[in-house]
C-alpha positions as protocol buffer text, in pm:
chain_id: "A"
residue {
  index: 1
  type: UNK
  ca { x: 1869 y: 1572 z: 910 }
}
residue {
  index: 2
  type: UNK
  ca { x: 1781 y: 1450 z: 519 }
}
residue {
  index: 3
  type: UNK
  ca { x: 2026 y: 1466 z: 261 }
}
residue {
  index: 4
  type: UNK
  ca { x: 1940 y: 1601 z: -46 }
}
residue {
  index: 5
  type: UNK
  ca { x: 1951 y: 1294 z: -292 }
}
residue {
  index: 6
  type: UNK
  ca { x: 2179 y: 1270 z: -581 }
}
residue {
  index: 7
  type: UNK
  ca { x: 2044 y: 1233 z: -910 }
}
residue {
  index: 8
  type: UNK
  ca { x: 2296 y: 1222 z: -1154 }
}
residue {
  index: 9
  type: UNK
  ca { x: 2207 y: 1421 z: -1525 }
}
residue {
  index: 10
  type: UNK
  ca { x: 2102 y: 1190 z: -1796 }
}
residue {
  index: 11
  type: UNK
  ca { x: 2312 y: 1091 z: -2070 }
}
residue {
  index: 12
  type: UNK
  ca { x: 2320 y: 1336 z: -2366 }
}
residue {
  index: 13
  type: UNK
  ca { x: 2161 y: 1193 z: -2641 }
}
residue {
  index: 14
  type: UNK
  ca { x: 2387 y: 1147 z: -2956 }
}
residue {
  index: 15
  type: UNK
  ca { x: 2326 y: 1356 z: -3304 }
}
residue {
  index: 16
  type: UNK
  ca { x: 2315 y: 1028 z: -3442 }
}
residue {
  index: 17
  type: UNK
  ca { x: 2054 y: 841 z: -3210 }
}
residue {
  index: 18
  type: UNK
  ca { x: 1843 y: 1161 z: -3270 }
}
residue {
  index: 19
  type: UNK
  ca { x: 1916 y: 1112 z: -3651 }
}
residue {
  index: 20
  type: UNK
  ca { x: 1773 y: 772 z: -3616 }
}
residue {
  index: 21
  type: UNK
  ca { x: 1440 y: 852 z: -3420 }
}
residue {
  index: 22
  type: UNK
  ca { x: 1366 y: 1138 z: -3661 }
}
residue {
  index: 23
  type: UNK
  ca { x: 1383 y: 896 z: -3969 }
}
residue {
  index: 24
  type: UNK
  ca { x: 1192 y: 660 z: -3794 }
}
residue {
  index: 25
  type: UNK
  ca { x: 943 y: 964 z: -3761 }
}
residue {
  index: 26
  type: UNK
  ca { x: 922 y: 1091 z: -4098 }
}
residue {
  index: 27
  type: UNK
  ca { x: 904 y: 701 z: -4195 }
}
residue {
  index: 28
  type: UNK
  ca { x: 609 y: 671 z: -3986 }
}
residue {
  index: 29
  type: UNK
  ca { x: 462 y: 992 z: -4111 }
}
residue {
  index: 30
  type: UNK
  ca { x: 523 y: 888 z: -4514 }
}
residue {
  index: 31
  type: UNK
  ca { x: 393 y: 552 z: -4388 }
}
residue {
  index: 32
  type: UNK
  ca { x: 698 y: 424 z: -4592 }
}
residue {
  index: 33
  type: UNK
  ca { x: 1005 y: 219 z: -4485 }
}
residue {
  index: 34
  type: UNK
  ca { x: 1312 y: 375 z: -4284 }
}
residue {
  index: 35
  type: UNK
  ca { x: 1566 y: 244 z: -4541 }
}
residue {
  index: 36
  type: UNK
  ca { x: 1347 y: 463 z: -4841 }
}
residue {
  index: 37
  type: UNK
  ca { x: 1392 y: 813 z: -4603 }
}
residue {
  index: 38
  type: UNK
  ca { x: 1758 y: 737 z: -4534 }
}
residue {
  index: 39
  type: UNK
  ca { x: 1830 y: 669 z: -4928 }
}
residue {
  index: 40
  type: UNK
  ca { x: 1649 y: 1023 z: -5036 }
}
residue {
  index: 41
  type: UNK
  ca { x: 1875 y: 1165 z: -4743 }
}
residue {
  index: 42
  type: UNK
  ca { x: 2179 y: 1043 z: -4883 }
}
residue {
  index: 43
  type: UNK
  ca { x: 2069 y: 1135 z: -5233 }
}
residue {
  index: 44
  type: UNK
  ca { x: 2015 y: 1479 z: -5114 }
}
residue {
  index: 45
  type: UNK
  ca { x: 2330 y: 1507 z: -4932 }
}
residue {
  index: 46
  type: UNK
  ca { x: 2537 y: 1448 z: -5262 }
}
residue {
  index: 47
  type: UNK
  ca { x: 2307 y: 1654 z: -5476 }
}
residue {
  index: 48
  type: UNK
  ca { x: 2336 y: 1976 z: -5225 }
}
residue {
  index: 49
  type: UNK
  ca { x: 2730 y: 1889 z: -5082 }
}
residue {
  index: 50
  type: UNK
  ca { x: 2860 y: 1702 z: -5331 }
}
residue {
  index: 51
  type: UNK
  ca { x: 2941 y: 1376 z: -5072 }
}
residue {
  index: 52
  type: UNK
  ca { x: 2835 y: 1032 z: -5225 }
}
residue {
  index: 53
  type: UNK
  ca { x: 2845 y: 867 z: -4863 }
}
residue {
  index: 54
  type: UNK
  ca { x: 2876 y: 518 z: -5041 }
}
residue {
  index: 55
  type: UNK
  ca { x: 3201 y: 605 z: -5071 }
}
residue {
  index: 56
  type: UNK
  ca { x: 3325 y: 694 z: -4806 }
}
residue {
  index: 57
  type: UNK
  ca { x: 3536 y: 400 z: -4624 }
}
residue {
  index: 58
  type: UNK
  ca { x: 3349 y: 182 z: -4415 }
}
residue {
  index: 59
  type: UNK
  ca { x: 3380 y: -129 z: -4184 }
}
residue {
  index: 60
  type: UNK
  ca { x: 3184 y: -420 z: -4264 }
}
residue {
  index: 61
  type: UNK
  ca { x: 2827 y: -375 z: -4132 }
}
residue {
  index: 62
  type: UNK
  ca { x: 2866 y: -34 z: -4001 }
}
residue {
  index: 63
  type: UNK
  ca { x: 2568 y: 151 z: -4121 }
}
residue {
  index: 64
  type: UNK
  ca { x: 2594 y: 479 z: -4339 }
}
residue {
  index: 65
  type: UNK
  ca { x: 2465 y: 675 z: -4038 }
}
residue {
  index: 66
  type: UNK
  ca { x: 2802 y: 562 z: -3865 }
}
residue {
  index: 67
  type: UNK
  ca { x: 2958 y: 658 z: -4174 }
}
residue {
  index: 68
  type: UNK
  ca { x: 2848 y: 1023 z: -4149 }
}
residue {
  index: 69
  type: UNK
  ca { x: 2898 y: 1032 z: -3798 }
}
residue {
  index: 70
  type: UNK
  ca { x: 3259 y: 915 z: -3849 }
}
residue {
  index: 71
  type: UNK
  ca { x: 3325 y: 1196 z: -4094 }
}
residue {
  index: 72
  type: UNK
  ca { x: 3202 y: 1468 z: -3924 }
}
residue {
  index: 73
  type: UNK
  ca { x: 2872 y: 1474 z: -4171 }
}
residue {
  index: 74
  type: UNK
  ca { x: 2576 y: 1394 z: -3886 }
}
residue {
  index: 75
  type: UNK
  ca { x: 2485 y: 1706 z: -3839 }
}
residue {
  index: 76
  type: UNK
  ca { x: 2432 y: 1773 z: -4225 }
}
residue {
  index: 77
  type: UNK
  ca { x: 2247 y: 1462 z: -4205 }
}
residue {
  index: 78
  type: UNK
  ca { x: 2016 y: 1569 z: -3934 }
}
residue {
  index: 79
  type: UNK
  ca { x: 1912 y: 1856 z: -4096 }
}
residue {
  index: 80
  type: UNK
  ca { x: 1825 y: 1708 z: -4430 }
}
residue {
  index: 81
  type: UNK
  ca { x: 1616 y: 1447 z: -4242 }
}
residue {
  index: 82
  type: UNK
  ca { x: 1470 y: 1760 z: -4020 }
}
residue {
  index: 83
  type: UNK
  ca { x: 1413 y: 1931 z: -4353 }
}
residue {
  index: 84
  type: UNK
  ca { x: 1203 y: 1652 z: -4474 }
}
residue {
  index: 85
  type: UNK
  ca { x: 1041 y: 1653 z: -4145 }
}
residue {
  index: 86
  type: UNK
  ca { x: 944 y: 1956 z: -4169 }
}
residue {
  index: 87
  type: UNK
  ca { x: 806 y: 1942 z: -4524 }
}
residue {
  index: 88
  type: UNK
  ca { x: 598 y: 1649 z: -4462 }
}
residue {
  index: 89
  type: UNK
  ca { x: 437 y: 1834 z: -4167 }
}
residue {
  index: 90
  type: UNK
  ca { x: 350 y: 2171 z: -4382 }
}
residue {
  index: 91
  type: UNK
  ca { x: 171 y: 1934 z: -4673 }
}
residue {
  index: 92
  type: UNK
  ca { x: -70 y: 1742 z: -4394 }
}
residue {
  index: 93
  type: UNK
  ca { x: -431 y: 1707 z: -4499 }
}
């Protein structure tokens, strides 16, 4: 008699590794460097909530993305970067 196999659920991906991949995307798809999407983020994240994320304590070399994930801002984060996602994709030629 077979036994039905095991396969364990894959790992939840984090906020923050989805943050990542979707600034990588809207990089690719402003053909412009990661670093250039992530600063407009930030700006846009002080402008709208009033957090300067340079601020904010940090180790060295933890990244800013840590940063917001640390202070509970990744999700506010994500949706800027979706936001610009989704711009980019409604002005395509």
């Amino acid at each position: 008699m077979n036994s039905p196999t095991h396969t364990p659920a894959p790992k939840p991906v984090s906020v923050r590794a989805q943050t990542a991949q979707l600034v990588a995307t809207v990089a690719s798809q402003a053909k412009e460097a990661r670093h250039q999407v992530y600063g407009r983020v930030y700006t846009r994240l002080g402008f709208l909530y009033g957090i300067d994320i340079h601020k904010l304590p940090r180790n060295k070399g933890e990244s800013l993305l840590l940063v917001a994930e640390q202070h509970d801002l990744i999700d506010k984060v994500y949706a800027l970067a979706y936001a610009e996602h989704l711009y980019l994709l409604a002005n395509e030629e």
